[in-house]
N, C-alpha and C positions, 0 to 999 in steps of 0.2 A: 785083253792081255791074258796071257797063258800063266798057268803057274810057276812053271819054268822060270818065265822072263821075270815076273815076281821077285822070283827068287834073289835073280841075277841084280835087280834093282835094289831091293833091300842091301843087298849082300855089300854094296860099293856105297850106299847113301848110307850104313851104318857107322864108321867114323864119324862124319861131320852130325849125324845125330843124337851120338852121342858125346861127343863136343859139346855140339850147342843147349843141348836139351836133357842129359843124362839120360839118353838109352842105353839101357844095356840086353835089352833081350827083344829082337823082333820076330812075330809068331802072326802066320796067315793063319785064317781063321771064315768058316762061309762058304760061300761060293768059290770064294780062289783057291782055297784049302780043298777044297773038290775038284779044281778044273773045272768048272763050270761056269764061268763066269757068263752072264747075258749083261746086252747095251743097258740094262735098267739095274743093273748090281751097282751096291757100293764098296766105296774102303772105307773101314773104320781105323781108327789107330787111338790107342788110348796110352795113356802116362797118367798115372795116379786116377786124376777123378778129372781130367781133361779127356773129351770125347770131339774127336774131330771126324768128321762127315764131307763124302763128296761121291763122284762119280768116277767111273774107268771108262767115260769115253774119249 
């Protein structure tokens, strides 16, 4: 995934996340934050001291 597309993903799933979950601030960060993204990168996403973990394949 491109950063771009990132972008474009956050930008439309922020409502219902922060709905459901009180986001209020989504920030790339890493490899997506570079554009560089490889098949072995992750996403991190964090809220408070919650650390969620996975892959961009």
């Amino acid at each position: 995934m491109k950063r771009s597309d990132a972008l474009r993903v956050l930008a439309r799933a922020k409502p219902e996340l922060a709905k459901r979950f009180g986001v209020v601030r989504l920030v790339l960060f890493g490899s997506m934050a570079r554009d560089e993204v490889r098949p072995d990168s992750d996403v991190r996403a964090t809220k408070g001291s919650i650390f969620i973990l996975g892959t961009c394949h």
